[in-house]
C-alpha positions as CSV (number, residue, x, y, z in Angstrom):
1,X,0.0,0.0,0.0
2,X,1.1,2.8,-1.3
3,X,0.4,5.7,2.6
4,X,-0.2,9.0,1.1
5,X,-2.1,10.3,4.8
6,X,-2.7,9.5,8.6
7,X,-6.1,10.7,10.0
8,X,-6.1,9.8,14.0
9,X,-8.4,10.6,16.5
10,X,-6.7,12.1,19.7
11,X,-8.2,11.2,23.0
12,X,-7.6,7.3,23.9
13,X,-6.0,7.0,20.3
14,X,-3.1,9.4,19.7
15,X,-3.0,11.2,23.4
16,X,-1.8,9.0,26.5
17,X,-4.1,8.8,29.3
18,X,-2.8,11.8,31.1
19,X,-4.4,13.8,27.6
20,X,-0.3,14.7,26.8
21,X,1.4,13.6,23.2
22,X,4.5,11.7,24.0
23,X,7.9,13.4,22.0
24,X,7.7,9.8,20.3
25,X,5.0,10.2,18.5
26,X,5.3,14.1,17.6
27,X,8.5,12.6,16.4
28,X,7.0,10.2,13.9
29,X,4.2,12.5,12.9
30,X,6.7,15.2,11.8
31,X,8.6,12.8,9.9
32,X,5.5,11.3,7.8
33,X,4.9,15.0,7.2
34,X,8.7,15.7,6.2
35,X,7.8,12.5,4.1
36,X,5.4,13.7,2.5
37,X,2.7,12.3,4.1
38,X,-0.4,14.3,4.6
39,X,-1.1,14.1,8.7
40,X,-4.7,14.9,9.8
41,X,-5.9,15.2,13.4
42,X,-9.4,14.0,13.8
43,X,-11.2,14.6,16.2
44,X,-15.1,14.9,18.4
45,X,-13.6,18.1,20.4
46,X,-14.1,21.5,19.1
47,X,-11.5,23.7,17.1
48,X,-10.1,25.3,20.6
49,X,-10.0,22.5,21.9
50,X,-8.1,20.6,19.5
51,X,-5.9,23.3,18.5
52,X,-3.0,22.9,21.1
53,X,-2.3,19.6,20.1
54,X,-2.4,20.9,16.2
55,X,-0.2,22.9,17.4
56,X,2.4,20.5,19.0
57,X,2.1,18.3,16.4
58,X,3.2,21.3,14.2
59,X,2.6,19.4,10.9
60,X,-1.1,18.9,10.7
61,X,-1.9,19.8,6.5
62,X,-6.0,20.2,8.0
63,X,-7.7,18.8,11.5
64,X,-11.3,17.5,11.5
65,X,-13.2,18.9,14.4
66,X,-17.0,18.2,16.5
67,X,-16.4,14.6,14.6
68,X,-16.8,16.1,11.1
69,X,-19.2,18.9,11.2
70,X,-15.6,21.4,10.5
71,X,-12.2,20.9,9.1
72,X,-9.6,23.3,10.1
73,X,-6.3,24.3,8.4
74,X,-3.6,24.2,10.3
75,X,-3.7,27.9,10.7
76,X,-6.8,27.8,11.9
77,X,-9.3,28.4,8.8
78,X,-12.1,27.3,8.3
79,X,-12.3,25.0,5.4
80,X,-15.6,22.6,5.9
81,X,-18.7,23.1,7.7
82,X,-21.5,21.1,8.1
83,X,-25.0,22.8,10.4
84,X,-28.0,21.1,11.3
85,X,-31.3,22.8,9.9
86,X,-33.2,25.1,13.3
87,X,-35.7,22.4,13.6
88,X,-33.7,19.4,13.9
89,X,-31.8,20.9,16.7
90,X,-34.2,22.4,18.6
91,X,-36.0,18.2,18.0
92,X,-32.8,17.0,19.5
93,X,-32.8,19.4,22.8
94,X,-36.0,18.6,23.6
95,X,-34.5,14.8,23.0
96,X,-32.6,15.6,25.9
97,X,-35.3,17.7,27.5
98,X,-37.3,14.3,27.4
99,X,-35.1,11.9,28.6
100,X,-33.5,14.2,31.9
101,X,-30.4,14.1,30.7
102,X,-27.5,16.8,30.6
103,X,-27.1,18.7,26.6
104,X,-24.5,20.6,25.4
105,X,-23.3,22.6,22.2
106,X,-20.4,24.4,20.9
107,X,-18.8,27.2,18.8
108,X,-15.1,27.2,18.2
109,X,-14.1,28.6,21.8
110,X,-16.6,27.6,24.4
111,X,-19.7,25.0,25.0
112,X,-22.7,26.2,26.1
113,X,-24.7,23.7,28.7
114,X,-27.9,23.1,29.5
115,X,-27.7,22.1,33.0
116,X,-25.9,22.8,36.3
117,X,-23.9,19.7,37.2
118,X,-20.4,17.6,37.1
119,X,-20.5,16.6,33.8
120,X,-20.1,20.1,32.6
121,X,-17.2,20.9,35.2
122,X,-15.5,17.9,34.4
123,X,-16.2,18.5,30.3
124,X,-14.6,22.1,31.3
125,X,-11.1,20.3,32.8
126,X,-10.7,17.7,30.2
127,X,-11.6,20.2,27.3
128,X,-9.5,23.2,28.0
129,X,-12.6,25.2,26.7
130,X,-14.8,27.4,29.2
131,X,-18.8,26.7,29.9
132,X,-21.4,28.9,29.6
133,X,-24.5,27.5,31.6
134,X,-27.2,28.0,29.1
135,X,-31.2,27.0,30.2
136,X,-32.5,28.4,27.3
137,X,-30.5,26.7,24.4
138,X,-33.2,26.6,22.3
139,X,-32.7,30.3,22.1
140,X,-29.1,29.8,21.5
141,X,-29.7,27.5,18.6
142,X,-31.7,30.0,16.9
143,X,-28.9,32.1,16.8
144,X,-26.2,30.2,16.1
145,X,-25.5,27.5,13.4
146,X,-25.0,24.1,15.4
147,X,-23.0,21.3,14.4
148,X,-23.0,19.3,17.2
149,X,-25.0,18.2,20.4
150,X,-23.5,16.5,23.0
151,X,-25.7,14.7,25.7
152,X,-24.0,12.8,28.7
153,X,-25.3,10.3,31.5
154,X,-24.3,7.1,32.8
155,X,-23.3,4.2,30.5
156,X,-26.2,2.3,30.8
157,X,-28.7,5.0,30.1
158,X,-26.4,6.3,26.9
159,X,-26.6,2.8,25.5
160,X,-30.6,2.5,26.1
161,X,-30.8,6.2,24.6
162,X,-28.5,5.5,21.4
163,X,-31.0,3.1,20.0
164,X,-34.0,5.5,20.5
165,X,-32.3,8.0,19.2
166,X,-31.0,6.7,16.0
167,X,-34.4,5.5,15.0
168,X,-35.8,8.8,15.7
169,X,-33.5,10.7,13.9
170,X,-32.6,8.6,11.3
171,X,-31.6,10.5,7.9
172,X,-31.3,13.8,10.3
173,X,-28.6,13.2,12.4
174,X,-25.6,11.1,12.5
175,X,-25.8,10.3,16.3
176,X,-22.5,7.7,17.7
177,X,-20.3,8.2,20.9
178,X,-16.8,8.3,21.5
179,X,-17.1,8.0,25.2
180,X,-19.8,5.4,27.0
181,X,-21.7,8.7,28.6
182,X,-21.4,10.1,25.8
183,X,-24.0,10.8,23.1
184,X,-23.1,12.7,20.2
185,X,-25.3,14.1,17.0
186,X,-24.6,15.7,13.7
187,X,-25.7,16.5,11.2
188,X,-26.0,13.3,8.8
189,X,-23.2,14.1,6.3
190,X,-20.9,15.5,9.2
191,X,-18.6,11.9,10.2
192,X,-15.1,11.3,10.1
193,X,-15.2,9.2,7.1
194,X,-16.7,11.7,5.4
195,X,-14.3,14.3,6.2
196,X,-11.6,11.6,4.8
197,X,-12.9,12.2,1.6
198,X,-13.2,15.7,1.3
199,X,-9.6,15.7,2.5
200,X,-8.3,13.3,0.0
201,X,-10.2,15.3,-3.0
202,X,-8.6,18.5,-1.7
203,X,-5.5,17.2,-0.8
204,X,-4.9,15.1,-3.8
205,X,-5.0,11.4,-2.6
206,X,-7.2,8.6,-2.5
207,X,-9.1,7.8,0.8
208,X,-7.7,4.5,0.3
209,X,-4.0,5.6,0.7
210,X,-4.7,6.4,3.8
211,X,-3.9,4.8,6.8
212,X,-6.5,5.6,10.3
213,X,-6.3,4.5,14.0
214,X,-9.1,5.5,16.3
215,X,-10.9,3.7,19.9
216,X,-14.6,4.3,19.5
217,X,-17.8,4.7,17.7
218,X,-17.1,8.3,15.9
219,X,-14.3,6.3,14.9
220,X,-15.3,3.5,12.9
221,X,-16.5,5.4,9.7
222,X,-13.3,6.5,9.3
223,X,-11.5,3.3,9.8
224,X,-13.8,1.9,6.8
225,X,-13.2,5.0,4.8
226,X,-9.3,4.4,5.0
227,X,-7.1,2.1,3.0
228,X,-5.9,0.4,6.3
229,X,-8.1,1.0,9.2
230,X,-6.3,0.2,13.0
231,X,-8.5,0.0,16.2
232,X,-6.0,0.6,19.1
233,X,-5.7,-1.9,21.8
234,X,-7.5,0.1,24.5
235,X,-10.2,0.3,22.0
236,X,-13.9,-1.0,22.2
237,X,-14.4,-4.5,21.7
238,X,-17.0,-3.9,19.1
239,X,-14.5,-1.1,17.2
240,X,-11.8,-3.9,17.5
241,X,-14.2,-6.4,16.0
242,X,-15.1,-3.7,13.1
243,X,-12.0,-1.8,12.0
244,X,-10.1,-4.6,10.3
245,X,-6.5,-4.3,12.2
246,X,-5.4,-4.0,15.3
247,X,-2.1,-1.8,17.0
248,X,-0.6,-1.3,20.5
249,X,-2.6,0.9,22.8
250,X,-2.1,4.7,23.0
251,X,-0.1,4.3,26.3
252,X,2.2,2.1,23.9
253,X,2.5,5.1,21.3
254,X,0.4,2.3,19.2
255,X,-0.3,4.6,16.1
256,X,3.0,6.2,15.9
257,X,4.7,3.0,16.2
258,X,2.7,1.2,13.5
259,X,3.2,4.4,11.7
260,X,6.1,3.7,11.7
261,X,6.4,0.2,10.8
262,X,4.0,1.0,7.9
263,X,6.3,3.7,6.5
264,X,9.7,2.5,7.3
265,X,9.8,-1.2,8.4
266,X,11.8,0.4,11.5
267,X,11.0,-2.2,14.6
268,X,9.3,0.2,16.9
269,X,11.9,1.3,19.6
């Protein structure tokens, strides 16, 4: 196979548990760029969010944000956005409205919550972005284009929730987790795999000379988009099962050092 790109998601794929990018793997990256090879950051967190790592990385050629509703260039234009029509996410507050359950949405610096409680402290720490509590989102929605919703509760409840929610919005949302409290919709065109492609066309490869490594359900549309599509070890038993190969975990550096091994034939160090 001819590798022309990497497209990797970043939390529980590329970053280590701690959230940091080992000098290993910013290592590799930079020399698949230097290579030639187009290096794309993909990712459910929003442009602010992501952009530190962009920036580490410091060889990103465009980064996929809010799992595919925007794409980024590494200067931090936008390229690619994709908006749900007012209706559908007003439908998909009062989703959340329905079911109890803690909503939130975005623009590139901040998300704007719903309701008062942990999940949107802890979002706040883990995202590097500030919250804005928000009990009239509806409001908000109407005047501001909205990409993605993001809903959070326990496990259990997410899983009962992702069913019912997939059959109710079914050709209106794309609606998939990358987290087990998480529930995440978009608009039906805005996936990874999707953003693959309109990479690929704009970048001038194929979608199948590239390679992908990603842990979770956002995930797995990319891994089938790609030419060669690795689940990392930590991942989901039903991404594993799906996405075709298999690396080391990212506390391993698994997607640098198959990178690697891909690219080079170098025996990871």
């Amino acid at each position: 196979m001819n590798i022309r790109a990497v497209i990797f998601d970043l939390d529980d794929t590329l970053l280590r548990d701690d959230r940091t990018l080992s000098p290993y793997t910013v290592s590799v990256m930079r020399r698949a760029a230097a290579a030639g090879v187009h290096v794309l950051p993909a990712s459910g967190r929003a442009r602010d969010s992501m952009r530190p790592y962009v920036e580490a990385l410091g060889c990103a050629d465009a980064y996929v944000a809010c799992n595919g509703a925007e794409i980024w260039s590494p200067e931090h234009r936008l390229l690619q956005r994709f908006s749900f029509p007012e209706e559908t996410a007003l439908a998909i507050v009062a989703f959340a409205r329905e079911h109890g359950c803690y909503a939130q949405t975005y623009d590139e610096t901040h998300f704007y919550y719903l309701t008062e409680n942990r999940y949107a402290r802890e979002y706040a720490a883990t995202s590097a972005l500030t919250g804005f509590y928000t009990p009239d989102m509806e409001d908000f929605i109407r005047r501001h284009p909205t990409g993605k919703i993001l809903m959070m509760d326990s496990s259990p409840r997410v899983a009962q929730m992702l069913a019912e929610a997939r059959e109710r919005f079914a050709g209106r949302a794309s609606v998939t987790y990358s987290k087990s409290w998480f529930l995440e919709f978009n608009p039906p065109q805005a996936t990874k795999g999707n953003a693959l492609r309109w990479c690929a066309d704009r970048l001038g490869f194929l979608p199948g000379e590239a390679v992908a490594f990603g842990d979770s359900l956002n995930d797995l549309s990319m891994l089938q988009a790609a030419g060669l599509g690795y689940a990392v070890a930590n991942a989901r038993a039903d991404v594993i099962r799906l996405a075709g190969h298999v690396c080391p975990g990212n506390m391993e550096d698994g997607p640098a050092r198959t990178l690697e091994q891909l690219l080079w034939g170098d025996m990871p160090s």
